[in-house]
PyMOL Python script that loads the backbone (N, CA, C, O; Angstrom):
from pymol import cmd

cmd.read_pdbstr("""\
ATOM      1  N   UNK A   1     118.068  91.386 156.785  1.00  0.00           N
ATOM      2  CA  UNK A   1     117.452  91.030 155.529  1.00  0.00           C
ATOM      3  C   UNK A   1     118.235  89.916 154.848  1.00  0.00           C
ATOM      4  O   UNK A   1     117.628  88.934 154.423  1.00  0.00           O
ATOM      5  N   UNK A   2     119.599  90.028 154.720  1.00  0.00           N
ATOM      6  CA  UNK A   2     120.421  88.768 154.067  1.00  0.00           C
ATOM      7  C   UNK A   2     120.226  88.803 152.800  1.00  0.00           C
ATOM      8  O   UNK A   2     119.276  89.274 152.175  1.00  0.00           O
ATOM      9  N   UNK A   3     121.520  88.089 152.303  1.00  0.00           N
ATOM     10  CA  UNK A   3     121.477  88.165 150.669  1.00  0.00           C
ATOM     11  C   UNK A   3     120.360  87.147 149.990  1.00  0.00           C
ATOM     12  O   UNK A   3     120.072  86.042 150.451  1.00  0.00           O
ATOM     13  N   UNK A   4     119.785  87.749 148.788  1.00  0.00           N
ATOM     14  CA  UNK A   4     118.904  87.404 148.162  1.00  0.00           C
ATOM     15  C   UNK A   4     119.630  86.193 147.306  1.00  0.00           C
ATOM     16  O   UNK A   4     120.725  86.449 146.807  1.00  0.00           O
ATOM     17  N   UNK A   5     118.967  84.679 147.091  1.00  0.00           N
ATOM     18  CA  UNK A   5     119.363  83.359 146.236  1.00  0.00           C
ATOM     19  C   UNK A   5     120.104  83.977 144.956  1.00  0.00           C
ATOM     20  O   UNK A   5     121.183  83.505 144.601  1.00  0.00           O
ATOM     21  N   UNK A   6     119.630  84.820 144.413  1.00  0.00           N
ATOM     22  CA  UNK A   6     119.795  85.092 142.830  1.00  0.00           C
ATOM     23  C   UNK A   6     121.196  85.505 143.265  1.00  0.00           C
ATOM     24  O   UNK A   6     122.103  84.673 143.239  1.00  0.00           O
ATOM     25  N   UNK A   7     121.453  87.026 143.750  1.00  0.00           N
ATOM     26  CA  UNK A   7     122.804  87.411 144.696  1.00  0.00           C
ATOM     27  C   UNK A   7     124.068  86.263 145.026  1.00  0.00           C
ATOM     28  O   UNK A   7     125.177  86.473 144.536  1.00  0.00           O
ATOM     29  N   UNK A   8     123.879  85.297 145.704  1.00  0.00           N
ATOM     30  CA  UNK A   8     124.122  83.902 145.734  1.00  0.00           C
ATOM     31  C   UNK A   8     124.618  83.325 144.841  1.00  0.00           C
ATOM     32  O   UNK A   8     125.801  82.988 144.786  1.00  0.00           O
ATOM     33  N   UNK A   9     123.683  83.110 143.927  1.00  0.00           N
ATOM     34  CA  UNK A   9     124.194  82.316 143.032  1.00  0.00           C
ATOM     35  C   UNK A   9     125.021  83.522 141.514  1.00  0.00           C
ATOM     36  O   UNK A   9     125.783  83.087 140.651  1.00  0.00           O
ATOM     37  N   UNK A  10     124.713  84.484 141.591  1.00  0.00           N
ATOM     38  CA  UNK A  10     125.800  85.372 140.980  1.00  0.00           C
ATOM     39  C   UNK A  10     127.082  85.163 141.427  1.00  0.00           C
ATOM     40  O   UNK A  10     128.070  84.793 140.793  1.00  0.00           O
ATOM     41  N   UNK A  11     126.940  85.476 142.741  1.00  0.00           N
ATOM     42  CA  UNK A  11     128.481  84.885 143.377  1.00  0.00           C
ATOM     43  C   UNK A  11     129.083  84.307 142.937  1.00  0.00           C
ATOM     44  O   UNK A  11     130.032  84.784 142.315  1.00  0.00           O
ATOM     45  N   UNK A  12     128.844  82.747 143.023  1.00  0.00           N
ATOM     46  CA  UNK A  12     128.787  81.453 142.858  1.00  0.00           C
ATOM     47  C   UNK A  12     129.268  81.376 141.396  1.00  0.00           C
ATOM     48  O   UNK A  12     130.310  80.753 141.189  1.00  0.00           O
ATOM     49  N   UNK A  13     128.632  81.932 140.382  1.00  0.00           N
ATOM     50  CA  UNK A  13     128.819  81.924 138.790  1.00  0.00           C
ATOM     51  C   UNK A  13     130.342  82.987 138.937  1.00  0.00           C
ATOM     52  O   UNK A  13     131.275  82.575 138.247  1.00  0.00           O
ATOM     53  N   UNK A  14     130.501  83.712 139.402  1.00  0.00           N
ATOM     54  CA  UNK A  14     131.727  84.517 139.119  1.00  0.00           C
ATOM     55  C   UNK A  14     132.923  83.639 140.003  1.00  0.00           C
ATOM     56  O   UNK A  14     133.895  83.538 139.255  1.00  0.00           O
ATOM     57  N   UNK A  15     133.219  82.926 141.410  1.00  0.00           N
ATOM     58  CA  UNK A  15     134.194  82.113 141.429  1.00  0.00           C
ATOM     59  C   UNK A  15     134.675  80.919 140.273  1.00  0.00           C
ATOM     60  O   UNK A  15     135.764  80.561 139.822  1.00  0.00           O
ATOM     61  N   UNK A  16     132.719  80.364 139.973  1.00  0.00           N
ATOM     62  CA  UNK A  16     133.248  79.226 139.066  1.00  0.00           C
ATOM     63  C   UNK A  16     133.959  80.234 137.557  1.00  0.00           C
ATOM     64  O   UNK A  16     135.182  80.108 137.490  1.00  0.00           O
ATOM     65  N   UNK A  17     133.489  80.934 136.695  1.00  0.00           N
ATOM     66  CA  UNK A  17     134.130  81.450 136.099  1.00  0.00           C
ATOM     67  C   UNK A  17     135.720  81.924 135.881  1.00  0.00           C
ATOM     68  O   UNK A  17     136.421  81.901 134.870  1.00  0.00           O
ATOM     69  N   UNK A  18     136.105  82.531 137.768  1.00  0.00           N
ATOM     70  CA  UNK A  18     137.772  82.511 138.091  1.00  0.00           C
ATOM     71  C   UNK A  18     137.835  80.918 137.646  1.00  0.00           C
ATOM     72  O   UNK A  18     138.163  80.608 136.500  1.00  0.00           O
ATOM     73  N   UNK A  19     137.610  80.271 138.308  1.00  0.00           N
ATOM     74  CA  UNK A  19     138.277  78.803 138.080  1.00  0.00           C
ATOM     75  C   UNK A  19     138.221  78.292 136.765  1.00  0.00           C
ATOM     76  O   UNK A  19     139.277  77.836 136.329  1.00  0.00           O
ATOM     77  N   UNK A  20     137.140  78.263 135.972  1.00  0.00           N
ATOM     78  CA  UNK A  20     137.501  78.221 134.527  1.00  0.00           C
ATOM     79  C   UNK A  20     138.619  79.101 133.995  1.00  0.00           C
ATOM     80  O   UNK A  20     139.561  78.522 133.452  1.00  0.00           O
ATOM     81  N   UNK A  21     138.635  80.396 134.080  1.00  0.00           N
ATOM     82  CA  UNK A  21     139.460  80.864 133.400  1.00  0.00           C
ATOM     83  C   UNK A  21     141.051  80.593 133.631  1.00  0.00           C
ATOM     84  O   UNK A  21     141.935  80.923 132.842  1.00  0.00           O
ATOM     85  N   UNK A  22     141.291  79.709 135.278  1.00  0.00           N
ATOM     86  CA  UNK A  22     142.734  79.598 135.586  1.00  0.00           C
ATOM     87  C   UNK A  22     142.822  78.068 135.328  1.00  0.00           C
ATOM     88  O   UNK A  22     143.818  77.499 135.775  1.00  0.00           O
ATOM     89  N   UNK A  23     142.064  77.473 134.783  1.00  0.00           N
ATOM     90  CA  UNK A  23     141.770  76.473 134.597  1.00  0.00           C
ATOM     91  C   UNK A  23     142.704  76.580 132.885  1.00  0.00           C
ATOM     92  O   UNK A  23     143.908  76.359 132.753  1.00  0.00           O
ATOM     93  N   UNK A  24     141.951  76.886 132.005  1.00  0.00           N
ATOM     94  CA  UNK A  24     142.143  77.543 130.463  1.00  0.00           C
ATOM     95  C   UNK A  24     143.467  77.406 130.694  1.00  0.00           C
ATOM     96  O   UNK A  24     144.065  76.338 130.566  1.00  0.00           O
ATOM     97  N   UNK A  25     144.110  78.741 131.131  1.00  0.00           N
ATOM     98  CA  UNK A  25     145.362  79.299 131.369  1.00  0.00           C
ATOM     99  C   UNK A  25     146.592  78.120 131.505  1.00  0.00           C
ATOM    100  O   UNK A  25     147.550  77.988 130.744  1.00  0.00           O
ATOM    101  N   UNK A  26     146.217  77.185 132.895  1.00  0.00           N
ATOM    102  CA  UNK A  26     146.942  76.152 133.441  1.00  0.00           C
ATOM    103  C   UNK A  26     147.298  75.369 131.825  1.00  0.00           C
ATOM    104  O   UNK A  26     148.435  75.156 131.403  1.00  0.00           O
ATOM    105  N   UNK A  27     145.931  75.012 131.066  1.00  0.00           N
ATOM    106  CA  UNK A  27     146.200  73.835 130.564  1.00  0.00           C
ATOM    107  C   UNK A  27     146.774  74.436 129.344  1.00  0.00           C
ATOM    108  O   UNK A  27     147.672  73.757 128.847  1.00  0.00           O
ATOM    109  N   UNK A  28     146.484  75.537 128.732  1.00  0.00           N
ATOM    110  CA  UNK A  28     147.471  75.929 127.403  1.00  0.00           C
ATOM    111  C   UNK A  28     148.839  76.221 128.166  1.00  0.00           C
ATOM    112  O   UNK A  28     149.757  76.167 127.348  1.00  0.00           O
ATOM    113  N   UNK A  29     149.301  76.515 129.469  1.00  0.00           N
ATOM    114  CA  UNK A  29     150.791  77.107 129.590  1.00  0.00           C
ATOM    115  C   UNK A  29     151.078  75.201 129.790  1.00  0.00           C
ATOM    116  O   UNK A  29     152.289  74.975 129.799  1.00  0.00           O
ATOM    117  N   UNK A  30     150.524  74.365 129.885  1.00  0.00           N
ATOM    118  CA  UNK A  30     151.171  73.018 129.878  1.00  0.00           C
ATOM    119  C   UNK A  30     151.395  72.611 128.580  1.00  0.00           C
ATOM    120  O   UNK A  30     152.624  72.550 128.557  1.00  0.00           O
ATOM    121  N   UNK A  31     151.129  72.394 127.832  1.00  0.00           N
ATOM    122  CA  UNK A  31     151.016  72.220 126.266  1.00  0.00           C
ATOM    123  C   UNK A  31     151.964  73.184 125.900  1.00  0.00           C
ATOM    124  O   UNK A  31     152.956  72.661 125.392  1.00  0.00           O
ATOM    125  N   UNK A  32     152.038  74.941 126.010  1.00  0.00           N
ATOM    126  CA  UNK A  32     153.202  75.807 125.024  1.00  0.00           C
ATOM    127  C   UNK A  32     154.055  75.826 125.915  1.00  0.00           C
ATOM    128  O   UNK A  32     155.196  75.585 125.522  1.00  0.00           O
ATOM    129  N   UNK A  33     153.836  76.168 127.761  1.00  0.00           N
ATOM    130  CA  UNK A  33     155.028  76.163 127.705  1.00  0.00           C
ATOM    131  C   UNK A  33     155.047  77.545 128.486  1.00  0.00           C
ATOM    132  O   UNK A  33     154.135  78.344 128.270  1.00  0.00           O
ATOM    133  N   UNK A  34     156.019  77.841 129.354  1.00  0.00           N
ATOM    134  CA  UNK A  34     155.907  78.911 130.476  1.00  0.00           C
ATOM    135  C   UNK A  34     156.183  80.228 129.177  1.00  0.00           C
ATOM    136  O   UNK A  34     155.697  81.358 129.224  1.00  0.00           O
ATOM    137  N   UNK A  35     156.975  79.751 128.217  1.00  0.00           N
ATOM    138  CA  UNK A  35     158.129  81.052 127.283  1.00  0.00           C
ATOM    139  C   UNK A  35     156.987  81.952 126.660  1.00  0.00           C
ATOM    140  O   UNK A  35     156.859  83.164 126.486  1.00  0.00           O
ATOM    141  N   UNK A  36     155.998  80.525 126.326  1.00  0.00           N
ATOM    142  CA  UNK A  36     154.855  80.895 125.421  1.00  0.00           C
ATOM    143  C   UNK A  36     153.685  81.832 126.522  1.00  0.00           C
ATOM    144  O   UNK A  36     152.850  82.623 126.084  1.00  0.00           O
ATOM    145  N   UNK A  37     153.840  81.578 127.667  1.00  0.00           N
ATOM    146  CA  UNK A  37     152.775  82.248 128.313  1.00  0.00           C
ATOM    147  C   UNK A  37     152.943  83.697 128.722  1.00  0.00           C
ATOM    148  O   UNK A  37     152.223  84.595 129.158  1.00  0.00           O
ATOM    149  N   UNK A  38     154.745  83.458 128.249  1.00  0.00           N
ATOM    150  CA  UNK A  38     155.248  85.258 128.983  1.00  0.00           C
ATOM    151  C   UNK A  38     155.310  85.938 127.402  1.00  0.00           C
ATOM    152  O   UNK A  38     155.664  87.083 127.124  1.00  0.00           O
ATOM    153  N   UNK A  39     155.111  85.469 126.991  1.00  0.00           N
ATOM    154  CA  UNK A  39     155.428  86.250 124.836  1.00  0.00           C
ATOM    155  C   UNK A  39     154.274  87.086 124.754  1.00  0.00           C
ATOM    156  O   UNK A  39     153.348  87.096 125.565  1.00  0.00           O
ATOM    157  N   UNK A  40     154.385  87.797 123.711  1.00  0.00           N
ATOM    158  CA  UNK A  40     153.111  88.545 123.000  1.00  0.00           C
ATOM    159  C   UNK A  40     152.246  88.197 122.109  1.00  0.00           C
ATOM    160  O   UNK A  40     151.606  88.916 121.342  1.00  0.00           O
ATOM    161  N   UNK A  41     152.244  86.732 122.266  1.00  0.00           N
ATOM    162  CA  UNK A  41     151.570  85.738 121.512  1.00  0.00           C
ATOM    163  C   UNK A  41     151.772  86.222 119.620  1.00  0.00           C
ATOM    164  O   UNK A  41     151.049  85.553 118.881  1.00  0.00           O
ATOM    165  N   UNK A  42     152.442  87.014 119.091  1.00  0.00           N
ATOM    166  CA  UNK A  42     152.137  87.306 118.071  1.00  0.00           C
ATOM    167  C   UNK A  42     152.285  86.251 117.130  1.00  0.00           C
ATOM    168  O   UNK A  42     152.606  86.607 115.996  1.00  0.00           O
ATOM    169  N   UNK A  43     152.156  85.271 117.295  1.00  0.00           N
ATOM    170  CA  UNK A  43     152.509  84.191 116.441  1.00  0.00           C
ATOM    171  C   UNK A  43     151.803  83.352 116.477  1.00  0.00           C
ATOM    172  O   UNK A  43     151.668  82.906 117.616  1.00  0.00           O
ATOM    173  N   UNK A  44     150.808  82.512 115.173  1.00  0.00           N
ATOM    174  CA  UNK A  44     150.360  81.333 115.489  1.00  0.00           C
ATOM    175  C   UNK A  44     150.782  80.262 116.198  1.00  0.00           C
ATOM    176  O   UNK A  44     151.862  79.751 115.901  1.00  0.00           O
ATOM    177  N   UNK A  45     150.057  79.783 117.174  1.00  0.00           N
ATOM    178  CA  UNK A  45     150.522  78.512 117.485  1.00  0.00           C
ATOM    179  C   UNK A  45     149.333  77.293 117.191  1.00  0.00           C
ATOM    180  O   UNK A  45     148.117  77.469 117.110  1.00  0.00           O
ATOM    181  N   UNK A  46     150.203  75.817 117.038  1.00  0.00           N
ATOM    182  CA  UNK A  46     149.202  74.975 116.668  1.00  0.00           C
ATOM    183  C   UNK A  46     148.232  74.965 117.761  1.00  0.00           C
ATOM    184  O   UNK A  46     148.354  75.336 118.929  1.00  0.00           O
ATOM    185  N   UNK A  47     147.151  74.413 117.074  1.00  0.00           N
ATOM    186  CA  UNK A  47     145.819  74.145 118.012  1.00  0.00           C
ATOM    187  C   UNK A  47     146.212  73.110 119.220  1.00  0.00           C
ATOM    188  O   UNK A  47     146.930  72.111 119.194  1.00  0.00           O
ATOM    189  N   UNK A  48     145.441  73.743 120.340  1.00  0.00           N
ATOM    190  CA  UNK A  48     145.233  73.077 121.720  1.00  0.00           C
ATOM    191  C   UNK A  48     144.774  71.316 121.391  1.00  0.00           C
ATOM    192  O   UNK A  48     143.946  70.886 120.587  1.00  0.00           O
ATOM    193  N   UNK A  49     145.610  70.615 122.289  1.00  0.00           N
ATOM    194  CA  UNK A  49     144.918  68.790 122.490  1.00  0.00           C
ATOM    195  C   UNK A  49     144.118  68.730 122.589  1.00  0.00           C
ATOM    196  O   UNK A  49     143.494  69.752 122.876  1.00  0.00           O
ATOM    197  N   UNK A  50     143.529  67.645 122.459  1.00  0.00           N
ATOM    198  CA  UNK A  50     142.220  67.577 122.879  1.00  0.00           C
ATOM    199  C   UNK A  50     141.534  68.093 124.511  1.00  0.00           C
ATOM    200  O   UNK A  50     140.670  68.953 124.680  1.00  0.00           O
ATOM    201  N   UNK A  51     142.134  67.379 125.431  1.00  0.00           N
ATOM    202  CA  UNK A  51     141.914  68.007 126.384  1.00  0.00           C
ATOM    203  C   UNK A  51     141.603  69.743 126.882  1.00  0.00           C
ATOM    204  O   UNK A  51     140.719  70.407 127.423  1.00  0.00           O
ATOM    205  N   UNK A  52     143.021  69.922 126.268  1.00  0.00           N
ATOM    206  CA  UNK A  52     143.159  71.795 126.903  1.00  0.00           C
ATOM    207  C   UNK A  52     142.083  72.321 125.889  1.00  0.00           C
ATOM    208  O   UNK A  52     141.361  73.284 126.149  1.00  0.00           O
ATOM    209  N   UNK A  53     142.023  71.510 124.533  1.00  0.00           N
ATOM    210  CA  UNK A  53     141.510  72.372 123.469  1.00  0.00           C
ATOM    211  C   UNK A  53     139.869  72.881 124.133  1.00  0.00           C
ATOM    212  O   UNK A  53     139.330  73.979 123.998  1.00  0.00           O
ATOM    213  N   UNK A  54     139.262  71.437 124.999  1.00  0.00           N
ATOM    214  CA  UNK A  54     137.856  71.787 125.516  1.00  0.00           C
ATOM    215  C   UNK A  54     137.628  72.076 126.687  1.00  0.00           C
ATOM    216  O   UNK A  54     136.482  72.132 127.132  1.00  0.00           O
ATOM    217  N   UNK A  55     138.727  72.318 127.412  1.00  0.00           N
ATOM    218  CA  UNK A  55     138.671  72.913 128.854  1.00  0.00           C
ATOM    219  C   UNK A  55     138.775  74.697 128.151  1.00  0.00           C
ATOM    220  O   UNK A  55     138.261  75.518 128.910  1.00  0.00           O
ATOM    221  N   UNK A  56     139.298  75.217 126.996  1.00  0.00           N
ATOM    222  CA  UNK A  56     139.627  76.384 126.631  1.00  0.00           C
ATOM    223  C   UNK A  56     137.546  76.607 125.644  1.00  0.00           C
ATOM    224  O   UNK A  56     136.936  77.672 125.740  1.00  0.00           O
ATOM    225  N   UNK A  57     137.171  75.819 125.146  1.00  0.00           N
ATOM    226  CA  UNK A  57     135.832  76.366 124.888  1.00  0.00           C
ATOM    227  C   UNK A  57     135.208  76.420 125.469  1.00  0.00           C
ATOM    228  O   UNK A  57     134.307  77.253 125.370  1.00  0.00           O
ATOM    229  N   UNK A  58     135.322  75.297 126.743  1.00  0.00           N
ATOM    230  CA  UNK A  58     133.919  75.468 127.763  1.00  0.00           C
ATOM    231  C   UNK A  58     134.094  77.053 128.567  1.00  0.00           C
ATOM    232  O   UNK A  58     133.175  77.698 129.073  1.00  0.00           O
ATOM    233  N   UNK A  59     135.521  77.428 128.506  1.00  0.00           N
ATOM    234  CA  UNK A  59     136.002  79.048 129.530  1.00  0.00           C
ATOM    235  C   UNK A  59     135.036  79.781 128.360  1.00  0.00           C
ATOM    236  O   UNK A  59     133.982  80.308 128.717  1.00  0.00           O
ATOM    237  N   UNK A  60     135.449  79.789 126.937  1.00  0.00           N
ATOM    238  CA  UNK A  60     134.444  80.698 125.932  1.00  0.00           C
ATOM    239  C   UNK A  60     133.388  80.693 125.992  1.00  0.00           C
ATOM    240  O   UNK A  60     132.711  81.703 125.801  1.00  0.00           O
ATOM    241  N   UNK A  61     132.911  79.537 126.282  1.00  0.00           N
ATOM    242  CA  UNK A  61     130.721  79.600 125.950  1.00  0.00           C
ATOM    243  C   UNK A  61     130.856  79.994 127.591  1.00  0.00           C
ATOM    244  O   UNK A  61     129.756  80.408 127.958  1.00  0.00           O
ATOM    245  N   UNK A  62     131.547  80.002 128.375  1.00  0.00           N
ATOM    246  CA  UNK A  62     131.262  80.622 129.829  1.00  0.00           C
ATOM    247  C   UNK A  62     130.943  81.759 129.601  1.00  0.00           C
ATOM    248  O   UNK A  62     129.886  82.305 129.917  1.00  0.00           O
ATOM    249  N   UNK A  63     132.062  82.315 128.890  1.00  0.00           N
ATOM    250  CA  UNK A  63     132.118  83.811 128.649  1.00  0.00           C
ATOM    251  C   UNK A  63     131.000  84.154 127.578  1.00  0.00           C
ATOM    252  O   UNK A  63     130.977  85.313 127.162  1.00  0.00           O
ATOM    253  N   UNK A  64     130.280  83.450 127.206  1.00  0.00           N
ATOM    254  CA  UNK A  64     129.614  83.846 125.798  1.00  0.00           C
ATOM    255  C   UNK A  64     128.300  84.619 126.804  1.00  0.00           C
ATOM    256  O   UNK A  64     127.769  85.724 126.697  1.00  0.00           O
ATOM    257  N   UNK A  65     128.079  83.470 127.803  1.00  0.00           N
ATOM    258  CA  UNK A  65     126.780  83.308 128.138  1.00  0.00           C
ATOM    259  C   UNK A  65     126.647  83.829 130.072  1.00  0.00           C
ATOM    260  O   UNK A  65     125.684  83.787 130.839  1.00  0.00           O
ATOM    261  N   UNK A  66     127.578  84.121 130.206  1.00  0.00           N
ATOM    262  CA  UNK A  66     127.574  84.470 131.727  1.00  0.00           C
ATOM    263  C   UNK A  66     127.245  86.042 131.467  1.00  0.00           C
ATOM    264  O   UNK A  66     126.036  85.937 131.678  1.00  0.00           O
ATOM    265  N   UNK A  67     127.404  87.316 131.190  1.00  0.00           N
ATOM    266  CA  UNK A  67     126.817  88.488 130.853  1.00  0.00           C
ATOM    267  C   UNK A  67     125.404  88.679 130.682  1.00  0.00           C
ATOM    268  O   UNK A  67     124.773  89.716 130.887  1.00  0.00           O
ATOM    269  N   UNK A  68     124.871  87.297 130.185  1.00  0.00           N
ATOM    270  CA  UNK A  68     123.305  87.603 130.484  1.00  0.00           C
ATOM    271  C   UNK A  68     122.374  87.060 131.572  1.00  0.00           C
ATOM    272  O   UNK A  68     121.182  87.260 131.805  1.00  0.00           O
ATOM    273  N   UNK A  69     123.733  85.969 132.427  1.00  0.00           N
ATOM    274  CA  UNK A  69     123.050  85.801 133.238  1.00  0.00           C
ATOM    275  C   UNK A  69     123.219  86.837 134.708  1.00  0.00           C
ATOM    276  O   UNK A  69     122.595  87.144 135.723  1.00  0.00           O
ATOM    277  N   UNK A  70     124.140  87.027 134.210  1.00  0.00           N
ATOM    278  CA  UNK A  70     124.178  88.107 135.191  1.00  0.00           C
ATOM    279  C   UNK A  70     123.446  89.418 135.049  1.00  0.00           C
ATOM    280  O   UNK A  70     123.191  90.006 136.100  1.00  0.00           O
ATOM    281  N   UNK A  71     123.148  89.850 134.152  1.00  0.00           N
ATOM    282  CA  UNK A  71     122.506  90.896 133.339  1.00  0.00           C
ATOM    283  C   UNK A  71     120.850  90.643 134.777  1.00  0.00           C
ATOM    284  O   UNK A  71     120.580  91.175 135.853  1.00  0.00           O
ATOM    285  N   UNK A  72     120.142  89.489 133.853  1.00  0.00           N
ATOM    286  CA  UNK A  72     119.274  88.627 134.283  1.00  0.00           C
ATOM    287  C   UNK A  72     118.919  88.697 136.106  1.00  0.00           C
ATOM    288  O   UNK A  72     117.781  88.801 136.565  1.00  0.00           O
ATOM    289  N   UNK A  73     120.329  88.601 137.022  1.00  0.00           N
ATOM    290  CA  UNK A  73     120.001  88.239 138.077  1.00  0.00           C
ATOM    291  C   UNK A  73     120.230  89.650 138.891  1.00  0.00           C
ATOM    292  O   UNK A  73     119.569  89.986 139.873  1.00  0.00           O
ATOM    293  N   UNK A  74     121.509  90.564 138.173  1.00  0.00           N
ATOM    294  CA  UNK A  74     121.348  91.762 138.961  1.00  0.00           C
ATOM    295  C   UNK A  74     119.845  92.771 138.538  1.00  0.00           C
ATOM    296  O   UNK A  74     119.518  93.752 139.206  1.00  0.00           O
ATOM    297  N   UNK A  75     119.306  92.427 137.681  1.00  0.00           N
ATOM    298  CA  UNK A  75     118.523  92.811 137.068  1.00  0.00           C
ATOM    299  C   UNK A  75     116.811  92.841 138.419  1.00  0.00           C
ATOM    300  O   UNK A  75     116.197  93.705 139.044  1.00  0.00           O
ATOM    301  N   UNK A  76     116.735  91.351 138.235  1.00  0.00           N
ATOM    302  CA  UNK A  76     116.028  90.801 139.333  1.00  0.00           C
ATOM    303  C   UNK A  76     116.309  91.389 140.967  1.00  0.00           C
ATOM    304  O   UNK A  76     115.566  91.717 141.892  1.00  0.00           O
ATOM    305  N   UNK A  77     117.633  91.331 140.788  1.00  0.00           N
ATOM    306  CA  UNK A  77     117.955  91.940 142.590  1.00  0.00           C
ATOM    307  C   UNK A  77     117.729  93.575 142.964  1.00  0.00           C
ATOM    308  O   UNK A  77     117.737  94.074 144.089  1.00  0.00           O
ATOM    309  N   UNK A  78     117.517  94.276 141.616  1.00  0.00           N
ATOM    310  CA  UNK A  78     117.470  95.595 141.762  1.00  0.00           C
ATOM    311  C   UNK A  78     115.718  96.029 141.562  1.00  0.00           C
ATOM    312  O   UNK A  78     115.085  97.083 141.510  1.00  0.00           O
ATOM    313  N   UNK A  79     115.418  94.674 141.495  1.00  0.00           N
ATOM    314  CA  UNK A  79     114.071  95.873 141.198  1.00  0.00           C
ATOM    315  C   UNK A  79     113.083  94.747 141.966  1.00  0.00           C
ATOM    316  O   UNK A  79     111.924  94.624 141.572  1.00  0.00           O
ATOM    317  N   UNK A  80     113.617  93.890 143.134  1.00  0.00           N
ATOM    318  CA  UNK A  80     113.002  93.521 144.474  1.00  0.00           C
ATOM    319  C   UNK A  80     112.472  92.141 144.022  1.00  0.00           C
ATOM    320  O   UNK A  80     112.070  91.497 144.991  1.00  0.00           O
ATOM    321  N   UNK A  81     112.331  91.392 142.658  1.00  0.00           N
ATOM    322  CA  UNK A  81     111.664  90.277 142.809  1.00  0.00           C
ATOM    323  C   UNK A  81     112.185  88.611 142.671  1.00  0.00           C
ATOM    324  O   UNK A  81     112.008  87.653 141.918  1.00  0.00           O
ATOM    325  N   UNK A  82     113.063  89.013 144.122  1.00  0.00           N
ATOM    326  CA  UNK A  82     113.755  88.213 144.363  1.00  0.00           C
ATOM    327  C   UNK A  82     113.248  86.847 145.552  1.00  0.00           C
ATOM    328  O   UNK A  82     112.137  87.080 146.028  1.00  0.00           O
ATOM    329  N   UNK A  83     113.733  85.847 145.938  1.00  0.00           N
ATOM    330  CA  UNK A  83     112.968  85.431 146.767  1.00  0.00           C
ATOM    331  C   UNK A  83     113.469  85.262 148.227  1.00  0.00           C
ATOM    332  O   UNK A  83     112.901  84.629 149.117  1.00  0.00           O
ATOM    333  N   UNK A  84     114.894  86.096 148.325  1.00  0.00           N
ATOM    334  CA  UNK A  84     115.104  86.099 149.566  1.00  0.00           C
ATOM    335  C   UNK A  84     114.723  87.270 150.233  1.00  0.00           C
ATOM    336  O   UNK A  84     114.888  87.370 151.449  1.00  0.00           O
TER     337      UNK A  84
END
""", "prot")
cmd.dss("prot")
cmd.show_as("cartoon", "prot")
cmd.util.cbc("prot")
cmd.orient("prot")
């Protein structure tokens, strides 16, 4: 039978997601700083560069909006109207 497209591309959305999120990670521990990445953050720190600042929202609206697509596609794969 083989995996169904939707299946697929769930996949697909959860590696790219790892990679955003080690993505995020990489670019704020470059900016604070390894000390800052092992702390308990309890402390403000100034806002992210420009760069890290929008590599760190695009990981958030990932996260805002990936739960429904997944919602959406396991949704589809469980109840057969899929097209593989």
């Amino acid at each position: 039978m083989g995996i169904s497209f939707e299946a697929c591309m769930l996949a697909a959305a959860i590696v790219w997601g790892f990679v955003q999120l080690v993505a995020a990670a990489q670019a704020a521990n470059v900016q604070y700083g390894l000390k800052w990445a092992a702390s308990p953050r309890d402390i403000e720190m100034p806002p992210l560069n420009p760069v890290p600042g929008r590599i760190n929202r695009n990981f958030r609206n990932y996260m805002e909006t990936f739960p429904f697509f997944a919602a959406a596609t396991s949704s589809l794969s469980l109840q057969a109207f899929t097209t593989g």
